[in-house]
C-alpha positions in Angstrom: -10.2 81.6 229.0 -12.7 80.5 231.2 -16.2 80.7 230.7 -19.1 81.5 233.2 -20.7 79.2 234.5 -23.6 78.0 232.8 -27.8 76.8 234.3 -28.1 74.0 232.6 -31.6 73.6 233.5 -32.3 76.8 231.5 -31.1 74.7 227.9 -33.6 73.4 225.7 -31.4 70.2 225.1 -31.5 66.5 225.5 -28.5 64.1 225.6 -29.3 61.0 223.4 -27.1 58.0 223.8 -27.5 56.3 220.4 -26.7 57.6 216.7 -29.4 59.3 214.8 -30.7 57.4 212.2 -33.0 58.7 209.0 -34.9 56.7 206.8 -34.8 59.7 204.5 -31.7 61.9 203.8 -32.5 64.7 205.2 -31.9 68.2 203.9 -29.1 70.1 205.8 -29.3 74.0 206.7 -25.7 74.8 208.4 -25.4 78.2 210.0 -22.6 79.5 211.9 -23.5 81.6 215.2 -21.4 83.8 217.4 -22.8 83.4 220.7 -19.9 85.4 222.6 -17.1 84.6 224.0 -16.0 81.3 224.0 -18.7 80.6 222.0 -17.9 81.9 218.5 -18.0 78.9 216.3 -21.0 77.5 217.1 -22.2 75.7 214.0 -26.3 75.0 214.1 -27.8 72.4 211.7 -31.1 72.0 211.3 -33.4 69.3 209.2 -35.6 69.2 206.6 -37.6 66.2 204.8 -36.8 66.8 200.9 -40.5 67.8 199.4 -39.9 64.9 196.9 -39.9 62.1 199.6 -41.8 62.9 202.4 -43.5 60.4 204.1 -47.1 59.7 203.5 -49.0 60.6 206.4 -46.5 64.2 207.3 -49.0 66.5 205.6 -51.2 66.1 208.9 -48.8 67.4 210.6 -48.7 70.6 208.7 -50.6 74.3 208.1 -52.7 74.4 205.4 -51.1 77.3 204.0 -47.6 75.0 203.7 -45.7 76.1 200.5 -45.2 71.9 198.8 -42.1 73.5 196.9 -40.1 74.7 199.9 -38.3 72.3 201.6 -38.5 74.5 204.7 -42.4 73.5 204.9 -41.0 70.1 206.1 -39.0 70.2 209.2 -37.7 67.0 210.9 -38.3 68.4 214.2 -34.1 67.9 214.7 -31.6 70.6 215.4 -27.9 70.2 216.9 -25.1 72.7 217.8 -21.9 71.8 217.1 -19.1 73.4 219.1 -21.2 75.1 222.3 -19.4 73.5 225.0 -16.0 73.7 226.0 -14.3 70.8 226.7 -14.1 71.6 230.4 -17.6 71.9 230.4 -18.4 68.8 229.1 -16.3 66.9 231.8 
């Protein structure tokens, strides 16, 4: 199966050459996506600080009306998809 063509210009990605790195162990949320065809397994993971070890200046960064109990108050600003391109794609 071949898959359109697709604007890469239109993606909101970035391709970073070195491995990602935490001081922290980040929290995990993993969701599967169907995105169509060729697309089905997509797997999205996105990050969170864990509430009991965030760092001591992040609560600048957030809205005052934060829930401190949710880990979901504390993104890391890091998402990846897992499985969007095809291989052809990719070469």
């Amino acid at each position: 199966m071949t898959l359109p063509k697709l604007n890469l210009l239109n993606l909101p990605i970035s391709l970073i050459d070195t491995r990602d790195c935490f001081v922290f162990d980040p929290i995990i949320d993993v969701e599967k996506l169907n995105l169509g065809p060729g697309r089905e397994n997509v797997i999205k993971k996105t990050f969170y600080f864990d509430p009991e070890v965030i760092p001591s200046n992040y609560d600048k960064y957030l809205d005052p009306t934060f829930d401190k109990n949710d880990y979901k108050s504390f993104p890391v600003g890091c998402t990846t998809f897992e499985n969007f391109f095809e291989h052809d794609e990719m070469k």
